[in-house]
C-alpha positions in Angstrom: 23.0 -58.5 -73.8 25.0 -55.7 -74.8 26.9 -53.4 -71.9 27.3 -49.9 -72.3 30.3 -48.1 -70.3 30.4 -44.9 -68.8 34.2 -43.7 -68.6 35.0 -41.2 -65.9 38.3 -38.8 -66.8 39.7 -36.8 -63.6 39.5 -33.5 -63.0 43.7 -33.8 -62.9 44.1 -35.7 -66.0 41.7 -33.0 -68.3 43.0 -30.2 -66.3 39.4 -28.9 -66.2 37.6 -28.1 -63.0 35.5 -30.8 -62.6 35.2 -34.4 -63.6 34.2 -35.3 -67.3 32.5 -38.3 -68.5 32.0 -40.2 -71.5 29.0 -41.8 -72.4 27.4 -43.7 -75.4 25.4 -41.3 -77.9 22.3 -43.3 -77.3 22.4 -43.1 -73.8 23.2 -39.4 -74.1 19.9 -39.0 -76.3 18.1 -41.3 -73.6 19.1 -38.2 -71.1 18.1 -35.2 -73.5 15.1 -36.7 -73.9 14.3 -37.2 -69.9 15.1 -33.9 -69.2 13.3 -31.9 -71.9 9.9 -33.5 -70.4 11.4 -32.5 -67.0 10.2 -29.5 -65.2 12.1 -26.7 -65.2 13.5 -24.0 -62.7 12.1 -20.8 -64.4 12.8 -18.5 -61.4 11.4 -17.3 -57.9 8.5 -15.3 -57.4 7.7 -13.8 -53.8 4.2 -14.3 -52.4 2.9 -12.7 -49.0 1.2 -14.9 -46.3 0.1 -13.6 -42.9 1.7 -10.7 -43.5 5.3 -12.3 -43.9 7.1 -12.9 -47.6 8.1 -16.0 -48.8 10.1 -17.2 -52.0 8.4 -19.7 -54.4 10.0 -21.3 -56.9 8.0 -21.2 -59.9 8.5 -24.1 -62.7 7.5 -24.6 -66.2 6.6 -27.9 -66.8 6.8 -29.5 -70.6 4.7 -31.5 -73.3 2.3 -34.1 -72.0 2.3 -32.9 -68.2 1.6 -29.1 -69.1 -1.7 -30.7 -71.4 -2.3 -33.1 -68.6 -2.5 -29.7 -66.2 -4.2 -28.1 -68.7 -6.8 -31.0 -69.2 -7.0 -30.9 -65.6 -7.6 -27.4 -65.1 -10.4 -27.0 -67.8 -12.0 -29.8 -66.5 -12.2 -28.4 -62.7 -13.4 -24.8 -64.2 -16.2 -26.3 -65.4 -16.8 -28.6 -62.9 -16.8 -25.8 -60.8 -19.2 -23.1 -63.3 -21.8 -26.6 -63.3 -22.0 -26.1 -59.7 -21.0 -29.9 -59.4 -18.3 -29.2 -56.7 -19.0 -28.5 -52.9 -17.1 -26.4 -50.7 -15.3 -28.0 -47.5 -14.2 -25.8 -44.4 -11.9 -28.1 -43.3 -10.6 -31.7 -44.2 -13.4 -33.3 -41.8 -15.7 -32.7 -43.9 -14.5 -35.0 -46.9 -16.8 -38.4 -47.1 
């Protein structure tokens, strides 16, 4: 089994303002690769709800979970234009 380490240089020692670390490139790729499929912050949009505003983040999401949405989506529209769905008035009335 190999072991990978993860060296932490102080903020005194660089000089810098914060901490830096060292890493293996592999695990740095590892990393990259979570956070491009991540969600991201794109902003916040303002939406009005009984009269009152409220701030919404608003995300953009990445390769297989924006087509999963989309899949999803498509799927519910014409669900929905079939006439397959019925409309609840309140959470009682799902079986």
């Amino acid at each position: 089994m190999v072991t990978q380490t993860i060296t932490i240089i102080p903020k005194k020692i660089t000089g810098g303002r914060e901490d830096m670390v060292l890493l293996p490139r592999s695990e740095f790729e590892k990393i990259q690769e979570r956070l491009q499929k991540m969600p991201s912050l794109k902003g916040y949009e303002t939406a009005n709800y009984k009269k009152k505003q409220f701030r919404v983040p608003v995300y953009q999401l990445n390769d297989r979970a924006a087509a999963r949405l989309d899949k999803n989506v498509k799927r519910a529209l014409q669900e929905y234009k079939a006439g397959k769905l019925t409309p609840i008035r309140s959470l009682a009335d799902i079986k």
